[in-house]
C-alpha atoms as one frame of an Amber mdcrd trajectory, in Angstrom:
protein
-164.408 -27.561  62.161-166.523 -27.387  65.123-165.565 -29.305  68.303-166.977
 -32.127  69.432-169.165 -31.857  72.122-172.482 -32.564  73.445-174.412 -29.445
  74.584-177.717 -29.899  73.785-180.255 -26.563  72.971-180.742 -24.858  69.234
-178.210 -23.102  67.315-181.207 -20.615  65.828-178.768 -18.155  63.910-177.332
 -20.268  60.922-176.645 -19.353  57.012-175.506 -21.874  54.200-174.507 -21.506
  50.701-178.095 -19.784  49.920-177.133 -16.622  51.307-173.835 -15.936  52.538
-172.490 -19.199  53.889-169.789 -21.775  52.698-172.306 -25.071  54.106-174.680
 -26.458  52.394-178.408 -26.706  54.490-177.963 -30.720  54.747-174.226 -30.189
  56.010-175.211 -28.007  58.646-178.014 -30.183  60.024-174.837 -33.314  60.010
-172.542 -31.041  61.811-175.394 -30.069  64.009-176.097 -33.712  65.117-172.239
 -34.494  65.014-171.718 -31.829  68.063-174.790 -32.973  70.094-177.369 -30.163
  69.196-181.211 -30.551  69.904-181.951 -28.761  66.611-181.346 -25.717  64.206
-182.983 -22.575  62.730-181.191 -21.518  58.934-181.833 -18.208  58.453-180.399
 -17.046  55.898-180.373 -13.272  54.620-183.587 -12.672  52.972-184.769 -16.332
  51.504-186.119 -19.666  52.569-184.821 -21.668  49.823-182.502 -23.826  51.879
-185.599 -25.161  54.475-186.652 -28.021  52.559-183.062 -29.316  51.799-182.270
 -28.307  55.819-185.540 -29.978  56.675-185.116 -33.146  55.065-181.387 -33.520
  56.483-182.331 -32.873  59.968-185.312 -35.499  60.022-182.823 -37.860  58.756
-180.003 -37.102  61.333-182.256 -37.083  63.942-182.745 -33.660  64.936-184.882
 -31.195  65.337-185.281 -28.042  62.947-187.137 -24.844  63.000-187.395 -23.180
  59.950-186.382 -19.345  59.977-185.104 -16.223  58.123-182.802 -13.022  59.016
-184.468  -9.755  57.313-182.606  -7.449  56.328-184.562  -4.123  57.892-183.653
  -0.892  59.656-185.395   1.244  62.205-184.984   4.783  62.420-181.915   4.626
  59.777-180.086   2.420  61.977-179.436  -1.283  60.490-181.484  -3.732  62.535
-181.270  -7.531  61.342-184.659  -9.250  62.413-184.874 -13.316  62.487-188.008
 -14.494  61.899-188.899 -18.001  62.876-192.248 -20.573  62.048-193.270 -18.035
  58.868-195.882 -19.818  56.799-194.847 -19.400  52.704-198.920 -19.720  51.698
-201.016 -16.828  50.898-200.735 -14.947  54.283-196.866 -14.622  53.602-197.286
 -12.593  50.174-196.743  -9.307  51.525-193.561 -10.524  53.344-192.209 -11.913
  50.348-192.917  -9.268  47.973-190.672  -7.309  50.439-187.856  -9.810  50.425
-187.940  -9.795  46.697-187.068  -6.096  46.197-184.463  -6.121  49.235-182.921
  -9.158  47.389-183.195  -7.323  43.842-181.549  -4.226  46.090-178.757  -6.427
  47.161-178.068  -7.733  43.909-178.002  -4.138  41.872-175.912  -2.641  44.929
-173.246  -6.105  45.239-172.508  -5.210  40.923-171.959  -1.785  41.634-169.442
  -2.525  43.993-167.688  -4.813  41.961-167.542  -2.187  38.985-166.227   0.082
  41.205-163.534  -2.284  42.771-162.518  -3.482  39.141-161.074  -0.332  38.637
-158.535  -0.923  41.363-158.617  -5.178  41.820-158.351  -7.721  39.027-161.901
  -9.611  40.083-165.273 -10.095  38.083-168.710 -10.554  38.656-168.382 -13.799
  37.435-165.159 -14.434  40.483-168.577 -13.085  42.924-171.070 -15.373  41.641
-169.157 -18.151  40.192-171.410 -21.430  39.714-173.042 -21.418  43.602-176.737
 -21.323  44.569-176.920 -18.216  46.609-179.996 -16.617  45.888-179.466 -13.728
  48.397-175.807 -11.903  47.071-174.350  -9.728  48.602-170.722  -7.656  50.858
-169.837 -11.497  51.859-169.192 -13.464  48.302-167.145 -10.004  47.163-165.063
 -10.086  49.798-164.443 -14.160  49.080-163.644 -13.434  45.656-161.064 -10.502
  46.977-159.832 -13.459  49.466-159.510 -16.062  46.415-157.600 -13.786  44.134
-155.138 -12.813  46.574-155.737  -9.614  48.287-156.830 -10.073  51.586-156.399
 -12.994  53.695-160.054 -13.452  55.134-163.489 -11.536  54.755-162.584  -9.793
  57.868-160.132  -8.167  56.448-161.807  -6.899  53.272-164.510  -5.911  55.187
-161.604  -3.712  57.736-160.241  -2.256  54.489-162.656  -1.946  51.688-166.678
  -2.826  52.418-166.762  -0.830  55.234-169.866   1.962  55.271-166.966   4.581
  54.433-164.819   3.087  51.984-165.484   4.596  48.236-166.208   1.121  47.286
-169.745   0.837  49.386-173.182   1.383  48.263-175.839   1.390  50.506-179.083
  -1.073  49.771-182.738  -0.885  50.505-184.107  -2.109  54.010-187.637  -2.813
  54.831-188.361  -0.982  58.015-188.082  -2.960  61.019-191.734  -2.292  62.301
-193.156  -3.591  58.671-191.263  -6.378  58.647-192.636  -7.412  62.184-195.638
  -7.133  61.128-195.203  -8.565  57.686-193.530 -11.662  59.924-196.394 -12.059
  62.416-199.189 -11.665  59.743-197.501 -15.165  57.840-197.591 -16.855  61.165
-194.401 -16.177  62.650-192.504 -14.745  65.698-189.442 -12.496  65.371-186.085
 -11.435  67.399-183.961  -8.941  66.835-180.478 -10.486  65.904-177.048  -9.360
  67.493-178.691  -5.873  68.764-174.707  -5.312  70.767-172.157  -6.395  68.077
-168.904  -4.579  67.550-169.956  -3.780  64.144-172.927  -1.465  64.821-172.458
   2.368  66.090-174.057   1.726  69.548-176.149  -0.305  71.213-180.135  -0.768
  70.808-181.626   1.482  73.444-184.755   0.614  75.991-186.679   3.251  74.009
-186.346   1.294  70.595-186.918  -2.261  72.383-189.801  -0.654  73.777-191.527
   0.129  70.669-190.187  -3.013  68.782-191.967  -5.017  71.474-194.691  -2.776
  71.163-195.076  -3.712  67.598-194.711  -7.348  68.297-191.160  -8.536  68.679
-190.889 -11.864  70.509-187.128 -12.194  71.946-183.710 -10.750  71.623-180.922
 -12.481  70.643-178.381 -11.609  73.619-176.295 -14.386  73.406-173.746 -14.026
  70.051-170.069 -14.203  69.435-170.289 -10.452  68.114-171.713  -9.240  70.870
-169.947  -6.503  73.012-169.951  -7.709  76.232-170.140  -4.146  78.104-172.852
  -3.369  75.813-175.169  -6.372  77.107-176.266  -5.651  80.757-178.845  -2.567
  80.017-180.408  -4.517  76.935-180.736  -8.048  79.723-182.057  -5.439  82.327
-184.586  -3.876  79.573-185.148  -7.516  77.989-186.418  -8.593  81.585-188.709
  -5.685  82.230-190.173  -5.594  78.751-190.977  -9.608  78.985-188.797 -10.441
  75.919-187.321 -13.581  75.392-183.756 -13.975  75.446-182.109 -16.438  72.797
-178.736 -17.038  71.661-176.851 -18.668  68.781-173.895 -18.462  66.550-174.603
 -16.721  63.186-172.871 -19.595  61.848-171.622 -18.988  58.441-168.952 -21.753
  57.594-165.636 -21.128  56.432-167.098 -17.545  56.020-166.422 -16.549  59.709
-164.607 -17.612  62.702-168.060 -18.336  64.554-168.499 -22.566  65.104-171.737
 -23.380  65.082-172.880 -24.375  68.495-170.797 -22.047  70.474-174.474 -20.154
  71.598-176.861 -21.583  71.610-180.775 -21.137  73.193-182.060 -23.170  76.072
-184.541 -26.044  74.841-187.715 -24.489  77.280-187.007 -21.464  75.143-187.030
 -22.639  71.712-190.440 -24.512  73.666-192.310 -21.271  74.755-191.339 -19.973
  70.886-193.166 -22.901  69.200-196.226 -22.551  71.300-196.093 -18.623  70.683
-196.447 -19.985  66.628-198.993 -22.335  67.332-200.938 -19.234  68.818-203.881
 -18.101  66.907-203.161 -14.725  65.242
């Protein structure tokens, strides 16, 4: 549970039970208010089904919420994870979620796979994957909780260590839009984008001034330098090329419930900042 503490700013890297985390949209917003947060973003992977429920919950406790989205997209065959923030769902938006469609159809082909192949060697099901939930984005996370829940591993930390990892025999690869589209795609519905944990641990190196370069080039709004998963030694070329490329710097949690040791709150983006983004989507396009 998170701790108890008034900070203030916006947590704007959040997933609930639509996607990949254990909280439902309306329990986030409570916890949100319950720790002393200005507001929210959920973004989870690929959908916006959980805004209206997260909308309605932060109104009532009080808070602030922006609505938002992380895309799954990769740029020159590297995995890039883009958050996408103020996106309007009417006509303008079509492309975008034509996109999203096929990389959630994608995740959903790729996540059975994986579970055929795994059955071969673990006693779990599709059925132990999806059980009764609401996800509507499925995918490395809620196979790794069923491994957890029938005994193998003790956490999805440690499936993902031994058996979802890019290498293992078990892992499929799925389809990504390409991070330049999907900036596009984001800013043509209305939106504004950053690129999400561009130094964590789990990625082969860090994003280079060259690729920020033509990411801003094409758009992108911030960078999202402050995240638990960040590697710290990683972090001082990307502030120094954040800073001379004029990109915003954000941070957050990637809060994800029982799903990860992350608490939501523990980043979090300074309250001018989340400011200067809402008058960047109130910005003629």
């Amino acid at each position: 549970m998170a701790a108890r503490r008034a900070r203030g700013g916006f947590d704007l890297h959040t997933h609930s039970t639509i996607s990949d985390g254990t909280t439902r949209p309306s329990a986030i917003a409570q916890e949100a208010a319950g720790i002393g947060l200005a507001g929210f973003a959920l973004t989870d992977h690929d959908t916006i089904d959980g805004w209206d429920e997260a909308r309605d919950a932060a109104a009532t406790a009080g808070i602030d919420f922006l609505p938002g989205i992380e895309i799954t997209s990769e740029h020159d065959g590297r995995s890039r994870h883009l958050l996408g923030y103020g996106i309007d769902p009417g006509a303008r938006a079509a492309e975008l979620f034509a996109a999203l469609d096929e990389v959630r159809r994608s995740r959903l082909h790729r996540a059975q796979e994986m579970v055929r192949r795994l059955a071969r060697d673990y006693a779990i099901s599709w059925a132990d994957v999806v059980g009764d939930g609401d996800a509507r984005t499925v995918g490395r996370p809620h196979i790794a909780d069923a491994l957890v829940t029938a005994g193998y591993f003790a956490d999805r930390s440690t499936v993902f260590e031994r058996v979802l990892h890019p290498g293992s025999p078990y892992y499929i690869g799925t389809y990504a839009i390409a991070t330049l589209d999907a900036i596009r795609m984001v800013r043509e519905a209305g939106g504004a984008t950053v690129l999400a944990h561009p130094a964590a641990t789990r990625q082969w190196g860090p994003v280079t001034d060259a690729e920020l370069r033509r990411l801003a080039g094409a758009g992108l709004w911030g960078i999202e330098l402050s995240h638990p998963e960040n590697r710290e030694s990683w972090l001082p070329p990307l502030e120094r090329s954040a800073e001379a490329i004029g990109l915003e710097v954000t941070g957050a949690s990637d809060y994800h419930g029982a799903g990860k040791a992350n608490r939501l709150g523990e980043r979090a983006t300074a309250e001018e900042t989340v400011a200067r983004l809402r008058e960047r989507l109130a910005t003629p396009r």
